[in-house]
C-alpha positions in Angstrom: 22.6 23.0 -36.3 19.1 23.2 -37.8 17.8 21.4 -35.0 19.4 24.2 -32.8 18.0 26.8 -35.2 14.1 25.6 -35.0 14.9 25.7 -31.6 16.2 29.4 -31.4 13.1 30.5 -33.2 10.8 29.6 -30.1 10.0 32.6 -28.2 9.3 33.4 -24.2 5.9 32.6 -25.0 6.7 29.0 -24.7 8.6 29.5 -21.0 5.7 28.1 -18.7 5.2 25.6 -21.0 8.5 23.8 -21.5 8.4 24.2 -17.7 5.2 22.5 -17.4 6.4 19.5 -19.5 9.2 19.2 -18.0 7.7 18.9 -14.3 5.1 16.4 -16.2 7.7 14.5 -17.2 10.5 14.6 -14.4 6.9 13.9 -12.5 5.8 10.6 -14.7 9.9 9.1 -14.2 9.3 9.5 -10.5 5.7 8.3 -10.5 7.1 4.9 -12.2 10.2 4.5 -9.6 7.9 5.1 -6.8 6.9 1.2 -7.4 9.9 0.4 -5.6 9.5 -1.7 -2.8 11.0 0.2 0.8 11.1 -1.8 4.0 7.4 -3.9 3.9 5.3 -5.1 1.3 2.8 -2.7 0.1 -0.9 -2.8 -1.3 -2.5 -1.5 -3.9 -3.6 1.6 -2.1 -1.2 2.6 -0.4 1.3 2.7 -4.0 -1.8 5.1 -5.1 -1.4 7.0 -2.6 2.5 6.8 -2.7 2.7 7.5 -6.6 0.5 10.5 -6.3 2.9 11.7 -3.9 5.5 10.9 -6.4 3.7 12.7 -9.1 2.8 15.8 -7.6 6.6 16.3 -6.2 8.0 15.5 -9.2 5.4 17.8 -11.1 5.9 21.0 -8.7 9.4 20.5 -8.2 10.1 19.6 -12.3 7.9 23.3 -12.9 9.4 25.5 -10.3 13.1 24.6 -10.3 13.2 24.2 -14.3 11.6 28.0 -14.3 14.1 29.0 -12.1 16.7 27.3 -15.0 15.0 29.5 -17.5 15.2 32.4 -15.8 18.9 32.3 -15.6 18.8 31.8 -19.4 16.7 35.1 -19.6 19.1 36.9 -16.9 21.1 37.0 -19.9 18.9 38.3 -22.3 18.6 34.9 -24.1 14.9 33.9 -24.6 15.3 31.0 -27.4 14.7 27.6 -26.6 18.0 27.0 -27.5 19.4 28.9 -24.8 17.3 27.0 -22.5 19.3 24.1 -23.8 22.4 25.1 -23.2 21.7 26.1 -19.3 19.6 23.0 -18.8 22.9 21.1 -20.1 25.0 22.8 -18.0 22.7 22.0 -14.7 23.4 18.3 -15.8 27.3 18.9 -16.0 27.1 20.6 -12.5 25.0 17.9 -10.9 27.4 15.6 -12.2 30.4 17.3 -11.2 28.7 17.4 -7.4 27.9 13.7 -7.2 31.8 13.0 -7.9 32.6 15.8 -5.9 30.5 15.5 -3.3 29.9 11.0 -2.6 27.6 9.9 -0.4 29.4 9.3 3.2 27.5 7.5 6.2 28.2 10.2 8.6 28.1 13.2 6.1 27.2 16.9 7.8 23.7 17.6 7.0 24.9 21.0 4.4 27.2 18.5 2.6 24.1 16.0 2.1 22.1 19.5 1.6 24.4 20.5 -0.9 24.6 17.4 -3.2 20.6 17.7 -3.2 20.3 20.9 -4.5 22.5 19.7 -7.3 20.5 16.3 -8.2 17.4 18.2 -7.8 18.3 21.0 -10.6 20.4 17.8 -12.7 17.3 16.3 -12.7 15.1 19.5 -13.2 17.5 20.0 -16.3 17.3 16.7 -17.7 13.7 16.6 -17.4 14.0 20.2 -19.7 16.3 18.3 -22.5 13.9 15.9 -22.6 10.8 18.1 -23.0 12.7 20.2 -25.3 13.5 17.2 -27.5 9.8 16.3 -27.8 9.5 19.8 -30.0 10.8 18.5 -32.7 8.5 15.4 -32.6 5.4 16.1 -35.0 2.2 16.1 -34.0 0.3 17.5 -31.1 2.0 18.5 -28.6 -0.2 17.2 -25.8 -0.3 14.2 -27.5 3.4 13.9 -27.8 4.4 15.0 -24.1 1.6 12.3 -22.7 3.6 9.9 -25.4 7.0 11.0 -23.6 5.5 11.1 -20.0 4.2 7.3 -20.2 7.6 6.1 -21.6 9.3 8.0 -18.6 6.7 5.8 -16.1 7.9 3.0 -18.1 11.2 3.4 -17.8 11.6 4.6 -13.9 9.4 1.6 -13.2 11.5 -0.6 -15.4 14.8 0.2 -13.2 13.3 -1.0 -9.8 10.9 -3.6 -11.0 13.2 -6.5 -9.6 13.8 -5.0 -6.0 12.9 -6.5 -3.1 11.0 -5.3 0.2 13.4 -5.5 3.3 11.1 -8.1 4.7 11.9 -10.4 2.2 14.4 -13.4 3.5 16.3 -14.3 0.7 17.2 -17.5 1.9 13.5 -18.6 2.0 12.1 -16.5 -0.8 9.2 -15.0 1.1 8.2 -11.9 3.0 8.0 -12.3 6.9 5.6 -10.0 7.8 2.3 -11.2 9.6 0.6 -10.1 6.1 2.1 -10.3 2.9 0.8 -7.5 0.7 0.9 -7.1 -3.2 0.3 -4.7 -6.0 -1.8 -4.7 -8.7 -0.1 -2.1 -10.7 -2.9 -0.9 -13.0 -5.4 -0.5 -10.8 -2.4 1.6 -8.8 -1.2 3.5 -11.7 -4.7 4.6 -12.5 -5.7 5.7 -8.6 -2.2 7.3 -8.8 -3.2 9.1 -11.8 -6.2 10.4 -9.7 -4.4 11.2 -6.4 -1.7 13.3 -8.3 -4.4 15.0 -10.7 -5.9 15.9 -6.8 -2.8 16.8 -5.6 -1.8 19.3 -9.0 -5.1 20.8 -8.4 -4.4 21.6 -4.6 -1.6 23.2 -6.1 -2.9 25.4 -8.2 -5.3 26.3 -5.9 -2.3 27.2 -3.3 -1.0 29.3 -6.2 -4.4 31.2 -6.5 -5.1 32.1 -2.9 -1.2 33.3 -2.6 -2.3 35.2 -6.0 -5.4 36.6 -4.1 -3.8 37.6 -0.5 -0.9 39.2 -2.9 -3.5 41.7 -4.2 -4.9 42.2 -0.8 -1.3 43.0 0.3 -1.0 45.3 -2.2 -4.6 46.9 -1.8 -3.5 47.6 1.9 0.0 48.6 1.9 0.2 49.8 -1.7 2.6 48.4 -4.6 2.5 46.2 -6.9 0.8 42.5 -6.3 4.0 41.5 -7.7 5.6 43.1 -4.8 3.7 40.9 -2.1 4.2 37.9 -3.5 6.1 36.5 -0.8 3.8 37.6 2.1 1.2 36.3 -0.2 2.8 32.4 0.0 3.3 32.9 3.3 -0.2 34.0 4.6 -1.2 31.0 2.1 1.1 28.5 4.1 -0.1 30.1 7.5 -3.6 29.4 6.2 -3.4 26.1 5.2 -1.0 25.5 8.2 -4.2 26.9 10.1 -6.6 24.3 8.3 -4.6 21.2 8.8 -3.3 22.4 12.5 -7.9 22.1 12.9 -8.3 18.8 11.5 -5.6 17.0 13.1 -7.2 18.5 16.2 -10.4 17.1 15.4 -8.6 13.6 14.9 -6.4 13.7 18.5 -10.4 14.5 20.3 -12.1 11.5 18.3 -9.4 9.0 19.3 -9.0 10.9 22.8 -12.3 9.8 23.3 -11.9 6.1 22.0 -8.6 5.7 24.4 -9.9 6.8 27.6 -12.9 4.4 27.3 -12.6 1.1 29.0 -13.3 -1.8 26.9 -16.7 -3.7 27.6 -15.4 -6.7 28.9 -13.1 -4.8 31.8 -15.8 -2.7 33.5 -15.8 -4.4 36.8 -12.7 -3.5 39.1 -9.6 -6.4 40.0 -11.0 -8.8 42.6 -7.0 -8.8 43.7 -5.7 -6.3 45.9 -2.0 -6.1 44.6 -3.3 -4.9 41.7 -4.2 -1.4 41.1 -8.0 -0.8 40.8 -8.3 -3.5 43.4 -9.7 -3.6 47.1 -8.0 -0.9 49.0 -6.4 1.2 45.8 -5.2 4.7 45.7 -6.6 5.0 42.2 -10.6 4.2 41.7 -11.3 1.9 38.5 -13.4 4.2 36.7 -10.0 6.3 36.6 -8.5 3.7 34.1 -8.6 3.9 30.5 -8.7 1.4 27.8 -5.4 0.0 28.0 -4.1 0.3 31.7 -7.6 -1.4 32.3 -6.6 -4.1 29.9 -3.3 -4.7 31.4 -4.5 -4.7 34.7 -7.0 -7.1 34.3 -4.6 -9.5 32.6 -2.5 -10.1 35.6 -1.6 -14.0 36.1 -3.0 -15.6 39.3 -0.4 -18.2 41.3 -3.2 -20.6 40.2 -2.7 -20.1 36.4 1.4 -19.7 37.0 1.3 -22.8 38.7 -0.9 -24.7 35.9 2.1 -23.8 33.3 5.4 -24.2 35.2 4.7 -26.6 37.4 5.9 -24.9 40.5 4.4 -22.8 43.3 3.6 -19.3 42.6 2.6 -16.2 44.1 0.4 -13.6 43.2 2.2 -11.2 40.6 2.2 -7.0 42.0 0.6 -5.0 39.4 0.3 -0.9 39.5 -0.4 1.5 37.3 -1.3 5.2 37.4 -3.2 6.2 34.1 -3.2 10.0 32.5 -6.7 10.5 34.4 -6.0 9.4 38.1 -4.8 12.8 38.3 -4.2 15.9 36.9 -0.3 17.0 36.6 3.1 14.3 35.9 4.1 15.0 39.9 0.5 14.0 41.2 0.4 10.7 39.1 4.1 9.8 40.1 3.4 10.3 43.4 -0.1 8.3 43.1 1.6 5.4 41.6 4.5 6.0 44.0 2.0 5.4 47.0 0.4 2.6 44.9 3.7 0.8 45.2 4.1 1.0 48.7 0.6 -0.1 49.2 2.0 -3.2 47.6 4.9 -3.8 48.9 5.9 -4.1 45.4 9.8 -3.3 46.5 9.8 -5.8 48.9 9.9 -8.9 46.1 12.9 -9.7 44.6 12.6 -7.8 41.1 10.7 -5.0 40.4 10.1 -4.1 36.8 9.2 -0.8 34.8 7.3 -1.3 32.0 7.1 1.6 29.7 4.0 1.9 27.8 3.6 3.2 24.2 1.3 6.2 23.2 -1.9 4.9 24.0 -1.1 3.7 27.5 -0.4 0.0 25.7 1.7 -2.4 27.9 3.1 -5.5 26.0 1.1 -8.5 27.5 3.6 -11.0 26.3 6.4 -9.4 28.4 4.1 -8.8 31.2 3.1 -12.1 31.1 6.9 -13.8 30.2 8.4 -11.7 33.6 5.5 -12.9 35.7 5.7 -16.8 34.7 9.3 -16.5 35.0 9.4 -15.4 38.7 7.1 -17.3 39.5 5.2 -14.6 40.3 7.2 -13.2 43.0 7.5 -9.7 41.5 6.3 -6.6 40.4 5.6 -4.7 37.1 5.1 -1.1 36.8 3.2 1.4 34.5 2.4 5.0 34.3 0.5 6.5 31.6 1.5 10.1 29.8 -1.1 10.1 26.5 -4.2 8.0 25.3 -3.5 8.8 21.5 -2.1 6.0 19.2 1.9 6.7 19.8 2.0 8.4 16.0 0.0 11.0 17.7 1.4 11.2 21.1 5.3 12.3 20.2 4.6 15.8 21.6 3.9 13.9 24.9 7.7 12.1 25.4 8.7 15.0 26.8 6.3 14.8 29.7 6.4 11.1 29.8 10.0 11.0 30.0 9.7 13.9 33.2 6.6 12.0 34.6 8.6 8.8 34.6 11.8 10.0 35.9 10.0 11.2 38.9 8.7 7.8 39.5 12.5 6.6 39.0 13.7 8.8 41.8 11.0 8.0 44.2 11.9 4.3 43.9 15.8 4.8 44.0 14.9 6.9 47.2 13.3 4.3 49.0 15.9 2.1 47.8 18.3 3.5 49.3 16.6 3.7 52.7 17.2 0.2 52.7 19.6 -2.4 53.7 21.9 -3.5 50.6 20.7 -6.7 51.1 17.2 -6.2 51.2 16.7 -4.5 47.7 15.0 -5.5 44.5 16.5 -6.6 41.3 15.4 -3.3 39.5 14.5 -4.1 35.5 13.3 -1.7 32.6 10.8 -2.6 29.5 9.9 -0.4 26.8 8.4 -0.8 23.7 8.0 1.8 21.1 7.0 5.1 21.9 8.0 4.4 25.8 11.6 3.1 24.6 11.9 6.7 23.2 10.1 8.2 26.6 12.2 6.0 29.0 15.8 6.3 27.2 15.5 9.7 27.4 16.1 10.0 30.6 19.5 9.0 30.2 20.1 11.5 27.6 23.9 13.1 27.9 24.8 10.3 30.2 25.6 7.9 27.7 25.8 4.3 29.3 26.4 5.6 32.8 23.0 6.9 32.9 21.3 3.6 33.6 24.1 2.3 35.5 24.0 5.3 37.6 20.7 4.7 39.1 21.2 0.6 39.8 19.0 -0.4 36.9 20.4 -3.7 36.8 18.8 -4.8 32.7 16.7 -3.4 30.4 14.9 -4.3 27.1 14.0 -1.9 24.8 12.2 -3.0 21.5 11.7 -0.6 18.2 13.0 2.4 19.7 12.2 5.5 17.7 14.6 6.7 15.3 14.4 10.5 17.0 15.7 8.9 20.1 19.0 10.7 21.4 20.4 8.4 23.8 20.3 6.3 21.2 22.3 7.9 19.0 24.8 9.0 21.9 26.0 5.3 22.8 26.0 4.5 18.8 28.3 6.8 18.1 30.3 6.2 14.9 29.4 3.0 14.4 28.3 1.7 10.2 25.2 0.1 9.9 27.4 -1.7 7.0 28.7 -3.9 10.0 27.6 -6.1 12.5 28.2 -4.0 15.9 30.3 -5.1 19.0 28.9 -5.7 22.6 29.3 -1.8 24.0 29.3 0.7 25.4 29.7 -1.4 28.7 26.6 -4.1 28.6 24.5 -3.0 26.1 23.6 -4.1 22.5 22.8 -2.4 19.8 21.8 -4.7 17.4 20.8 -3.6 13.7 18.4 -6.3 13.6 17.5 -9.7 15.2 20.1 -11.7 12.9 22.7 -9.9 15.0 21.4 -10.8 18.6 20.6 -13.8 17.6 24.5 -14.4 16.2 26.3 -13.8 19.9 27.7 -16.9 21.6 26.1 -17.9 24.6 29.1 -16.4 26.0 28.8 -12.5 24.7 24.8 -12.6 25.2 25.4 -13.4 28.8 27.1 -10.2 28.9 23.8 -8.2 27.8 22.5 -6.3 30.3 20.8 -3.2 28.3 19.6 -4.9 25.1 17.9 -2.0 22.4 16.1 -5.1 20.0 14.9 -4.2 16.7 13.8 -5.7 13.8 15.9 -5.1 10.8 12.5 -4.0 8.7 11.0 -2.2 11.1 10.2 1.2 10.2 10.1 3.3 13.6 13.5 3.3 13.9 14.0 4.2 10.6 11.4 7.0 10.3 12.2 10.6 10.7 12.0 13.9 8.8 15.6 14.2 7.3 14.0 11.5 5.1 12.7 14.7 2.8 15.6 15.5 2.6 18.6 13.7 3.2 19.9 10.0 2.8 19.5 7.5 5.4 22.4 5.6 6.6 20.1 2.4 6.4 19.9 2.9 2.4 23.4 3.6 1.9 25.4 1.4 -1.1 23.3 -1.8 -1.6 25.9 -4.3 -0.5 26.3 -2.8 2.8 22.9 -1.9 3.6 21.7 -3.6 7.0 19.8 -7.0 7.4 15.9 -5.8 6.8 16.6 -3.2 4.6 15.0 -3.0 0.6 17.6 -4.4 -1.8 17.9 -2.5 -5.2 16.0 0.4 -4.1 17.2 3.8 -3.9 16.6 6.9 -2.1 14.4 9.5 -3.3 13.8 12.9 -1.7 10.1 13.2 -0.7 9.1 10.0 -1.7 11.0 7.7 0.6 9.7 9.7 3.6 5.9 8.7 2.6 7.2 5.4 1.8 8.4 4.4 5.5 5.4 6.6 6.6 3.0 3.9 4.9 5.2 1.0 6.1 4.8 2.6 9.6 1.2 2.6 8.9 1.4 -1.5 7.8 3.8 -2.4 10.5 1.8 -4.0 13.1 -1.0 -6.2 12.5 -0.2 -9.1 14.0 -2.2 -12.2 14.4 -3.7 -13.4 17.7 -1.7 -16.8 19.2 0.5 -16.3 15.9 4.0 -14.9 17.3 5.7 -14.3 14.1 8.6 -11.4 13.3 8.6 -8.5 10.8 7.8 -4.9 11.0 6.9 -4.0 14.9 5.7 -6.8 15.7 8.4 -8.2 18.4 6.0 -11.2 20.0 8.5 -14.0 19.3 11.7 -12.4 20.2 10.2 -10.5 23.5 9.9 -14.1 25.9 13.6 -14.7 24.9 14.9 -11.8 25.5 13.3 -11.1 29.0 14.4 -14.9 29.9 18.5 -14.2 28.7 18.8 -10.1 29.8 17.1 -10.3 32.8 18.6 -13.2 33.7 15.8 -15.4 35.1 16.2 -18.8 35.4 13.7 -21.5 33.7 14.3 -25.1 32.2 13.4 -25.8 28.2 10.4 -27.6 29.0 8.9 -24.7 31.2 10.1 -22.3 28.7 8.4 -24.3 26.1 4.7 -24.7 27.9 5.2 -21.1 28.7 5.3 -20.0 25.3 2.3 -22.1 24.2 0.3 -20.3 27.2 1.6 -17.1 26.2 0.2 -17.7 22.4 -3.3 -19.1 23.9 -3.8 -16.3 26.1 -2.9 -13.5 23.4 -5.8 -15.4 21.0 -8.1 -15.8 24.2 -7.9 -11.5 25.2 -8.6 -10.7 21.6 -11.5 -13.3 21.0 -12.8 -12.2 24.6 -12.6 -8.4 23.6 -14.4 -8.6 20.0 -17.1 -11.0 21.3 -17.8 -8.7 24.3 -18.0 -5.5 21.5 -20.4 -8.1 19.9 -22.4 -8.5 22.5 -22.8 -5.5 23.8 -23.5 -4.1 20.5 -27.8 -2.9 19.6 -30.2 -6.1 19.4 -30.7 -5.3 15.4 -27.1 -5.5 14.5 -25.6 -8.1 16.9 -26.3 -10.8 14.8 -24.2 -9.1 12.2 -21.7 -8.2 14.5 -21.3 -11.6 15.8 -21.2 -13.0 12.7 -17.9 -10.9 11.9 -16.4 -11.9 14.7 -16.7 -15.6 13.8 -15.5 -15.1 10.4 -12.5 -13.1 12.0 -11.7 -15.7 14.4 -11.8 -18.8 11.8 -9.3 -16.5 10.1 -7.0 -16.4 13.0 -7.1 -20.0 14.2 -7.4 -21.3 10.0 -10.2 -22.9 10.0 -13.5 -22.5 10.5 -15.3 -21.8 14.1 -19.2 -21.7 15.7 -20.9 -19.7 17.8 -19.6 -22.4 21.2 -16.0 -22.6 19.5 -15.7 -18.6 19.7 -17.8 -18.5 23.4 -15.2 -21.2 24.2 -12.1 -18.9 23.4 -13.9 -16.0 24.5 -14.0 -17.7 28.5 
């Protein structure tokens, strides 16, 4: 009681700063249980970066929603501290009511996982209030005693996650499968965070004062009180800053722009091979193709090189591709690369194949490569570019990809059909990425009809995006708390590679549409109802899917930033090192195509196809960095070269020279 009557003595003087401490310290809890791990390893920058984040959310949210809590108090025409109290206890009582009220279900509607938010966020808001109010009565000063509190909070929040685990991390071996293993130094990242959030608090403020400033200039104009313009104030603010960011992300998409649609140094001289597009007698001039379709074209297996690995005779492989600058509009290029393959005579071998590229234009070479050594050569792959920017940046173009490539579809089922039944292709599907998304899509409302209503006969799709509809159509109801049947009709949807790799020989034979992910990769995870709500993926910890964190938890805000940095880490693979984790799909790809697609090839060939496959990945990259190298200025390719030896030995693990690289490089 004489606590309670200290407390009553306090005044409204003291609202904005109760408030403050308790968004420093709801913001210092959430800066220490940002250290828990999500679905990859993390370095020491990017847990700055991510407990800034922390910080600052917890900071604004702890200020403005424990304000709000205070106002109720004063609604009531009850100022003391000790009224704050008693709402800030009763916010608790109500979040906890909600959370038994309202559980956590898989397949929740979004207002009932909306609802139980609003709840934790003003539980927590009122907790963090109890607790600041409790540090009144601590003597001393009372900066002193809330930084005291605030680091004990940090303490404690990173105390509860301290022994989770990254989703990478195989517990039967006790490591990390990821193609680099990062770690955290936490006190170099707790003092950077310290620095990002102080950054972030100032932005803030400074948000605060230009909404402040546009509310007088309301006023000025229209008359009132500044008060009155408040809101038209925050959001000219948020249209300004909208405004700002909208410019530099701009400036970012022309820089790369610019870096994608230039051809690499070492593919500047057109195909010497006329089934290839670029080539002798081409509907689409080399200097058309950009960095990647350039790439891909110029990787195209000879019969001689087939021949040299499996052991049988080969022909020369069909490549075509029409890239985002061979012409102007989605029906031009369609019908470019349309005219490219009857040029060809792609649909006259026995399988044709589409290969869906990702943002950038990027085909997979290992799949390329896997299809081509499996036929023998005797078929044809397919390509058609809708963006040059890194597929982060290009998800404003699936649309047009998805339209561009249906076109392309149709033209090919037309000419199908002008054929005998006899005399068609196998027709196959491969997307990876960003061209899963763009090639699914045309299916979308069909469910598993959809592909089998066109005569594509298999498909493989790896790390399809999580905002992917068709997706989501043919998973249905389905938990990720349990390992998922063969269906609809022939496809798999597997949560991760544990589960394709757990059919019999018997049920995999039955594959036909096979949508592979890896169970820590974070593009199928990543979306924006991460702010917000609770992914399925991070539901009760003994049920979570194969890949995903173990002892982590959700948290609003922070998770999102979390996968968004594990997107950021999840493909850096090693060249000739075909490992798993992440995006990286290099060891499961030559598998897969070999088993969906049904091509036929004995262990042995299998076997000298994969080492091929890993010698020609470490021979493109060595061949592309020490072309850079050379073609870099006389007084800095010495340096340059230099690099790329060092980066090399690093690859290969041991040490290389100038001949060993030139070697590689040939």
């Amino acid at each position: 009681m004489r606590f309670l009557g200290r407390l009553s003595n306090v005044t409204d003087a003291n609202d904005l700063d109760l408030s403050a401490q308790a968004g420093i310290l709801l913001g210092a809890f959430t800066t220490g249980r940002s250290f828990q791990p999500n679905l990859l390893t993390r370095a020491t920058r990017d847990q700055a970066i991510l407990s800034g984040i922390a910080g600052a959310s917890g900071y604004g949210w702890g200020t403005s929603a424990h304000s709000l809590l205070r106002a109720v108090s004063r609604r009531f025409g009850h100022t003391g501290l000790a009224s704050s109290l008693v709402v800030d206890t009763a916010a608790v009582a109500v979040a906890a009511a909600a959370m038994k009220k309202l559980p956590y279900d898989e397949h929740e509607p979004g207002r009932r996982a909306f609802a139980r938010l609003v709840a934790q966020g003003y539980g927590a808001a009122g907790a963090a209030g109890l607790a600041a109010a409790a540090t009144r009565s601590v003597p001393g000063h009372q900066s002193a005693v809330t930084s005291g509190a605030a680091a004990l909070l940090a303490g404690v929040g990173y105390a509860t996650v301290r022994k989770s685990a990254p989703g990478s991390m195989d517990a039967t071996d006790g490591r990390a499968h990821e193609n680099i293993t990062r770690s955290v130094a936490p006190p170099k990242a707790i003092a950077a965070a310290g620095v990002t959030t102080a950054l972030l608090v100032v932005a803030g403020h400074g948000e605060a004062k230009l909404s402040a400033g546009l509310s007088r200039v309301a006023a000025a104009i229209l008359g009132g009180q500044a008060a009155d313009h408040r809101t038209a104030g925050r959001l000219a603010s948020a249209a300004a800053l909208a405004a700002a960011g909208w410019g530099a992300l701009t400036l970012v998409n022309r820089k790369l722009a610019v870096a994608g649609s230039e051809a690499d140094v070492s593919n500047l001289q057109p195909p010497t091979i006329p089934e290839v597009t670029g080539g002798p007698g081409s509907h689409i001039s080399w200097d058309k193709q950009s960095r990647e379709p350039g790439r891909w074209l110029h990787g195209a297996l000879t019969p001689d090189q087939i021949t040299a690995v499996m052991g049988e005779p080969a022909k020369q492989p069909i490549r075509v591709y029409a890239s985002l600058a061979s012409a102007d509009t989605e029906r031009e290029r369609a019908e470019l690369l349309l005219a490219e393959i009857d040029r060809t005579g792609a649909l006259d071998r026995p399988i044709v194949a589409l290969f869906s590229p990702t943002g950038s234009g990027y085909v997979n070479y290992v799949a390329t490569d896997t299809f081509e050594y499996l036929t023998r050569g005797d078929c044809a792959s397919i390509g058609i570019q809708y963006s040059v920017l890194p597929s982060a940046l290009s998800l404003n173009r699936v649309h047009s990809g998805t339209r561009q490539t249906k076109m392309v579809v149709n033209g090919i089922i037309e000419r199908l059909l002008q054929r005998p039944v006899d005399k068609r292709p196998r027709f196959v599907m491969f997307g990876e990425s960003l061209g899963s998304q763009v090639s699914q899509e045309m299916f979308r409302g069909q469910g598993i009809t959809g592909p089998a209503g066109i005569g594509l006969e298999a498909a493989v799709w790896i790390g399809t995006p999580n905002a992917t509809k068709w997706r989501d159509e043919i998973w249905g109801d389905r938990s990720v708390s349990q390992v998922p049947s063969i269906g609809p009709g022939a496809a798999y949807l597997p949560r991760a590679v544990r589960d394709w790799h757990g059919l019999s020989a018997e049920q995999a034979s039955q594959v036909r549409y096979l949508l592979l992910q890896n169970g820590d990769d974070p593009i199928p995870k990543f979306g924006p109802s991460l702010l917000w709500r609770r992914p399925a993926w991070l539901g009760p910890d003994a049920k979570r899917p194969p890949g995903s964190p173990r002892g982590t938890d959700w948290q609003p805000v922070v998770t999102f930033f979390a996968t968004f940095l594990d997107m950021q880490n999840a493909l850096n693979p090693t060249p000739g090192l075909f490992d798993e984790g992440g995006h990286d799909y290099h060891r499961e790809i030559p598998a897969a195509i070999r088993q969906v697609f049904g091509l036929e090839v004995s262990d042995d060939q299998f076997a000298r196809m994969q080492e091929a496959l890993r010698n020609r990945d470490l021979h493109f990259a060595v061949q592309r960095d020490w072309s850079a190298a050379a073609a870099a200025p006389e007084d800095k390719r010495a340096e340059a070269e230099e690099k790329v030896e060092k980066r090399v030995g690093e690859w290969v693990g041991h040490e290389v020279s100038v001949d060993d690289v030139e070697k590689l490089a040939e």
